[in-house]
N, C-alpha and C positions, 0 to 999 in steps of 0.2 A: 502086770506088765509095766514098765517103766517108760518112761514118757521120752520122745524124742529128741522134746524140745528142752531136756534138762539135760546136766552132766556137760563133756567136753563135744561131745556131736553137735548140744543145741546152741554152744557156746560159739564152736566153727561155723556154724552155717547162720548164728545171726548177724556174726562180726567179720563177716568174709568182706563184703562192699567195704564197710571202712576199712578193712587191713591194705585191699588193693586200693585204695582212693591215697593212706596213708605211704604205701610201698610207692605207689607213681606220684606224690609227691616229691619223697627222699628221691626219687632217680632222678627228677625233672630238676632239684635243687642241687644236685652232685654234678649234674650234666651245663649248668649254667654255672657253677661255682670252677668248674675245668674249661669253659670256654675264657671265663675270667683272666685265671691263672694263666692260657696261655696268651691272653690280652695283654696282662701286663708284662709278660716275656717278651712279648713283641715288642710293646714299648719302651722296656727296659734297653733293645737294642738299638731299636732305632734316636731314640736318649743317647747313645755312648756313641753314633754314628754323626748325630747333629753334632756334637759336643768335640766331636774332629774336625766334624767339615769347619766349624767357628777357628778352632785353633788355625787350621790350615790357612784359613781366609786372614787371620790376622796377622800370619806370617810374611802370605804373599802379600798384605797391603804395606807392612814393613817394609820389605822389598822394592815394591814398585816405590816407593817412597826415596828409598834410597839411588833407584835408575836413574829418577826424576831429579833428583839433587845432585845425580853426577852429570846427568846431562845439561845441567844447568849450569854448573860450572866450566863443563867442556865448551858450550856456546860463547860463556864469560872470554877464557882463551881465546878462542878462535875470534871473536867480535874484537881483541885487544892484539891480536896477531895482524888481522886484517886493517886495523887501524893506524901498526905501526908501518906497516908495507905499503900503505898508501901515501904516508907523511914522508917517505925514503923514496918513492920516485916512481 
């Protein structure tokens, strides 16, 4: 009779625990390596969304910059309108 524990039988049943310890490794590192991957999707958009909202914000500070300078000059007129209407009577 031939022995159990030789051949491809005694080879499966002594290396069964490591194949599954080895197997739910590989799934436990595939399954963290896809959480990753969509980490860094995430972040790749939320990246191209800051990277708006900054242009956005340095457009409207342009902007309010330039209100501010007109209304500054508007004030200039009018504080030189009123000055002249007071010296006229």
């Amino acid at each position: 009779m031939t022995d159990p524990t030789h051949g491809l039988v005694g080879l499966v049943q002594s290396g069964w625990t490591q194949f599954m310890a080895i197997a739910g490794v590989i799934w436990w590192a595939r399954k963290i390596d896809l959480r990753g991957q969509a980490s860094v999707e995430r972040l790749d958009r939320h990246e191209a969304r800051l990277t708006a909202f900054e242009q956005t914000q340095q457009s409207q500070a342009i902007q309010l910059a330039r209100i501010e300078e007109t209304l500054s000059a508007m004030k200039l007129t009018l504080d030189r309108i009123y000055t002249e209407m007071r010296e006229k009577g």
